[in-house]
C-alpha positions as CSV (number, residue, x, y, z in Angstrom):
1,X,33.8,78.2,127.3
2,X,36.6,78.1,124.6
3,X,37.7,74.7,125.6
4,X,34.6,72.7,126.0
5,X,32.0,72.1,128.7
6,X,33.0,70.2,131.7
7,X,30.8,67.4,130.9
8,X,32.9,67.1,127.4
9,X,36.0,67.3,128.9
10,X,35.0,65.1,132.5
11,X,37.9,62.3,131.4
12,X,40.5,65.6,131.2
13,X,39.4,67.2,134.3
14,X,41.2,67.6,137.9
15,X,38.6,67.0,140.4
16,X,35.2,67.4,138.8
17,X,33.3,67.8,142.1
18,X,35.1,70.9,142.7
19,X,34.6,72.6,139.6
20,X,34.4,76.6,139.8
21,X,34.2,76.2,143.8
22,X,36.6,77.8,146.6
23,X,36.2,75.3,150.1
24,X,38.2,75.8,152.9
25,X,38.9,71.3,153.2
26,X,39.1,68.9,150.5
27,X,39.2,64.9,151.2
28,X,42.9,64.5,151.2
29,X,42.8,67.6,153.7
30,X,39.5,67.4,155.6
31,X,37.8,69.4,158.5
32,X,37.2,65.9,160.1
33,X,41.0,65.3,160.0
34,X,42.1,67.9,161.6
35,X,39.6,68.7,164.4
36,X,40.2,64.7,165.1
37,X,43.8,65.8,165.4
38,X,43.2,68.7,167.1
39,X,41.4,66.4,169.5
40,X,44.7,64.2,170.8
41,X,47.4,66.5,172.3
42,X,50.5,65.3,170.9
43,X,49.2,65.6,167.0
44,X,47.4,69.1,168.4
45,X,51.0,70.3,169.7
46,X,52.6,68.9,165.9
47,X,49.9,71.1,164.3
48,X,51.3,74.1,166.2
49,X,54.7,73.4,165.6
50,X,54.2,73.3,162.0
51,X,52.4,76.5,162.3
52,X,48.6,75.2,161.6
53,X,47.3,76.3,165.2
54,X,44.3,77.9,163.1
55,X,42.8,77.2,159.7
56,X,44.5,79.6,157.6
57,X,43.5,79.2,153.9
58,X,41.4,77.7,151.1
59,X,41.4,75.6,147.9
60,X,40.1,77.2,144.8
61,X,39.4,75.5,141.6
62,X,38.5,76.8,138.2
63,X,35.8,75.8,135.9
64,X,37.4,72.2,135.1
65,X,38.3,71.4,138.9
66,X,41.7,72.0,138.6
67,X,43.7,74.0,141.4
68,X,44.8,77.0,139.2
69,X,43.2,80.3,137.6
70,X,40.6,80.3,134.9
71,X,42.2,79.1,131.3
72,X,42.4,81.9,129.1
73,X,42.8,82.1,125.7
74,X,45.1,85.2,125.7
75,X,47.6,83.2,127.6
76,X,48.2,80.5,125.1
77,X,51.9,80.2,124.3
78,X,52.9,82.6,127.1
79,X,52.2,80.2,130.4
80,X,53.8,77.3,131.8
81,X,52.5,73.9,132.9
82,X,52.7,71.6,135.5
83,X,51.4,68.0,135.9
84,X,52.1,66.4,139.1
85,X,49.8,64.5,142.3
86,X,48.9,66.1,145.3
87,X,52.6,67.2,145.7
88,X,52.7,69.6,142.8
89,X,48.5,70.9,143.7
90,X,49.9,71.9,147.1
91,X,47.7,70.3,149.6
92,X,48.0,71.1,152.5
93,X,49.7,74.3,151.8
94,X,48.4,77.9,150.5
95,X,48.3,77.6,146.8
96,X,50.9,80.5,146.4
97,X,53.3,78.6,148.6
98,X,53.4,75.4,146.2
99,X,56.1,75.2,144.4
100,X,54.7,75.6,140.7
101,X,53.7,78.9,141.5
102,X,56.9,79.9,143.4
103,X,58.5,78.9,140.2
104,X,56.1,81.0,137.9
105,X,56.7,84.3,140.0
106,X,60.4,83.0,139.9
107,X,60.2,83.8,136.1
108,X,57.7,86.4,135.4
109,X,55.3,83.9,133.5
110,X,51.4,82.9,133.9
111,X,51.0,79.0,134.6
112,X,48.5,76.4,135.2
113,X,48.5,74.2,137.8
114,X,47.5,70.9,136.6
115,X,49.0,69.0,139.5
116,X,46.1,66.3,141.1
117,X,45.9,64.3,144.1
118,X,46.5,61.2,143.9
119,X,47.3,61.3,140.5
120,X,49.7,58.5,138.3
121,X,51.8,59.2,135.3
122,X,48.2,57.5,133.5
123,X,46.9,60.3,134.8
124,X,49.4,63.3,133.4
125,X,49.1,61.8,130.3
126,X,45.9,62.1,130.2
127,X,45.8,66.0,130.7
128,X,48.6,66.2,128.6
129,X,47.3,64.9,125.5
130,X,44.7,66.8,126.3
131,X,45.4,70.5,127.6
132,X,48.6,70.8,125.9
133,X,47.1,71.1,122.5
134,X,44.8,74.0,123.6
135,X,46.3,76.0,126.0
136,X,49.8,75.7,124.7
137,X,52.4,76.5,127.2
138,X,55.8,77.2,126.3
139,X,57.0,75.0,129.0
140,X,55.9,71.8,130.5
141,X,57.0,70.2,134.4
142,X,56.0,67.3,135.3
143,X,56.6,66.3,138.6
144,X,56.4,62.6,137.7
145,X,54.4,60.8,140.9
146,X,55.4,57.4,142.7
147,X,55.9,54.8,140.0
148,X,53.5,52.0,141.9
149,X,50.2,54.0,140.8
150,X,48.1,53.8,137.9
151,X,44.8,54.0,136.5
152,X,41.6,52.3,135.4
153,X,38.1,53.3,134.1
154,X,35.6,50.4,135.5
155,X,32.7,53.0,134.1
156,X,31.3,51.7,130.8
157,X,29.2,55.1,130.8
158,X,30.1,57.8,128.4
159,X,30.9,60.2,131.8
160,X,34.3,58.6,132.4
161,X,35.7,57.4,136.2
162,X,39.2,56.7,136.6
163,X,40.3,54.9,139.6
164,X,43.3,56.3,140.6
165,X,45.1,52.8,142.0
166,X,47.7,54.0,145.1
167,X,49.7,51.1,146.6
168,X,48.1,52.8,150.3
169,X,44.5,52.5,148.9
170,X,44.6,49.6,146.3
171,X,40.6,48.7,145.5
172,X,39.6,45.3,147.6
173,X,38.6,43.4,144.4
174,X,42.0,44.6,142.5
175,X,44.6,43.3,146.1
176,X,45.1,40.2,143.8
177,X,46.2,41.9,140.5
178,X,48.1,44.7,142.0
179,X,50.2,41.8,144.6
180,X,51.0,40.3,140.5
181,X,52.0,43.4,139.4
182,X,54.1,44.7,142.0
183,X,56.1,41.6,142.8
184,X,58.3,43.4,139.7
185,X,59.4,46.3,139.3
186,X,59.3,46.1,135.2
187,X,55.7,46.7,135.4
188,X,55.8,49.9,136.8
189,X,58.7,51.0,134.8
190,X,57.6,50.4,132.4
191,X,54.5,51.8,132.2
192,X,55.8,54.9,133.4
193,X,58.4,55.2,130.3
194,X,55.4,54.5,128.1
195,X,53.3,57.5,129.3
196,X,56.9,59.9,129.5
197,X,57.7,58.8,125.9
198,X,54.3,59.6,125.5
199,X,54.2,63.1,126.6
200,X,57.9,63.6,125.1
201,X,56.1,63.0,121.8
202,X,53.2,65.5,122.2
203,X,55.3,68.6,123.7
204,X,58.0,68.1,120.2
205,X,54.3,68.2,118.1
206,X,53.3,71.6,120.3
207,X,57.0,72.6,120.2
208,X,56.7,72.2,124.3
209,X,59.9,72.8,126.3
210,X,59.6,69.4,128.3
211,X,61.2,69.7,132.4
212,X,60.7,66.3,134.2
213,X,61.9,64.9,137.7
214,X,60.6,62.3,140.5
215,X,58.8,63.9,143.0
216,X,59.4,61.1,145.7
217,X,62.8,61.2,145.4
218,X,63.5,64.7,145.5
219,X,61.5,64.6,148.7
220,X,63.3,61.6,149.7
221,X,66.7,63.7,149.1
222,X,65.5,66.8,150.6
223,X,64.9,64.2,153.6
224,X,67.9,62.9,153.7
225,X,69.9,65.6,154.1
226,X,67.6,67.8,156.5
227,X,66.8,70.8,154.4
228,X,63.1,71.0,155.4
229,X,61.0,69.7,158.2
230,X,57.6,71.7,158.1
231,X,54.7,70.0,157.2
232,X,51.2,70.9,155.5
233,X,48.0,71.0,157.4
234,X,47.1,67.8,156.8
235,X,50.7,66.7,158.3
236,X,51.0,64.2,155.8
237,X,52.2,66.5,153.0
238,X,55.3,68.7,152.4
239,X,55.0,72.1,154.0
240,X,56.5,75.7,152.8
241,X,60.3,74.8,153.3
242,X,59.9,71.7,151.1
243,X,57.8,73.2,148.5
244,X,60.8,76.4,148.1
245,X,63.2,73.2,147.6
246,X,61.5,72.1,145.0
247,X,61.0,75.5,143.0
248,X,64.7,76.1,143.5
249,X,65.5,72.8,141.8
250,X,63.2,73.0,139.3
251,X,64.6,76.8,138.3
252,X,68.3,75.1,137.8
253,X,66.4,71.9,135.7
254,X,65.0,75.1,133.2
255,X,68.4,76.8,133.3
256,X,70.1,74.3,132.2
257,X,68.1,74.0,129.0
């Protein structure tokens, strides 16, 4: 591979486990999950409203575990990028129905798909500092995810583990330190301005076109003011309706620079 071996590259890859595999559930979307729901009538009858009577598609990762095609040389300078959570890798959703690849067909252009569940603004700098550099896209989203996550490596190994600190799943020995630094806001925002200025910095270096917005509060908008309801099979992410949204508002954010 052009890019490295996985085992280089583990601290820069999506979801390791997953590597160069096509499964039908993942964690955040698992078989156990939804035959549980399909188990108790009123989530069965949801599932069915939302269109998820039957199992219907399957997650497909390429060689570093991310949810996008294969990275190819000749599509260096000629793709765009996204970095996002589990909002921008579509779970719960066909991966042509997530918005980063309605956007790509939108504008005639290979992308990449470097959205991850779970995922922080720690965590799309990482892959930026990283995959910008060698597969050089001409533009860059990112979806920037909810501003109470980061990261942490507790692995003193060489093969690098990020724990990927959500305010839904916080670690039991880290409930103390992340009660101290939520109780403000400044720590989040600023940590967040760090990793944007961050990434600002490495797409003027790669002469990257640079597209960012806050993925919880578009949703939130979209919410608000009752453009989408259906959900993804997992019913806890956005469905098709939402993720069209999203690709129409991100069209206008490129159109206007």
């Amino acid at each position: 591979m052009k890019y490295g071996n996985l085992k280089d590259l583990y601290e820069y890859s999506g979801h390791p486990s997953y590597a160069g595999t096509e499964v039908t559930w993942i964690q955040e979307d698992s078989e156990e999950m939804y035959k549980a729901a399909h188990r108790r009538k009123k989530i069965r009858n949801e599932l069915i409203h939302h269109g998820w009577a039957t199992p219907k598609f399957t997650y497909k990762f390429n060689e570093y575990g991310f949810r996008t095609q294969s990275f190819k040389p000749e599509l260096e300078n000629k793709n765009i990028m996204f970095l996002g959570c589990s909002h921008t890798s579509g779970v719960g959703l066909p991966i042509e129905d997530a918005w980063p690849s309605v956007v790509a067909k939108k504008l005639s252009i290979e992308h990449y798909n470097l959205g991850s569940g779970g995922a922080s603004l720690d965590t799309c700098f990482r892959y930026a500092y990283c995959w910008i550099q060698k597969l050089k896209p001409k533009v860059l989203v990112v979806a920037k995810p909810y501003h109470q996550r980061f990261e942490l490596n507790f692995d003193p190994n060489p093969v690098y583990r990020f724990t990927r600190v959500l305010p839904e799943s916080v670690p039991p020995d880290m409930r103390g330190f992340y009660r101290t630094w939520t109780a403000s806001d400044l720590n989040s925002h600023f940590q967040c301005l760090k990793n944007m200025l961050a990434i600002e910095h490495i797409c003027r270096l790669n002469g990257v076109q640079l597209i960012q917005f806050d993925i919880s509060k578009t949703i939130r908008d979209i919410d608000d003011k009752k453009l989408a309801w259906r959900l993804g099979r997992d019913l806890a992410h956005c469905g098709k309706d939402y993720h069209e949204i999203i690709a129409e508002r991100t069209l206008k954010l490129i159109d206007k620079q």
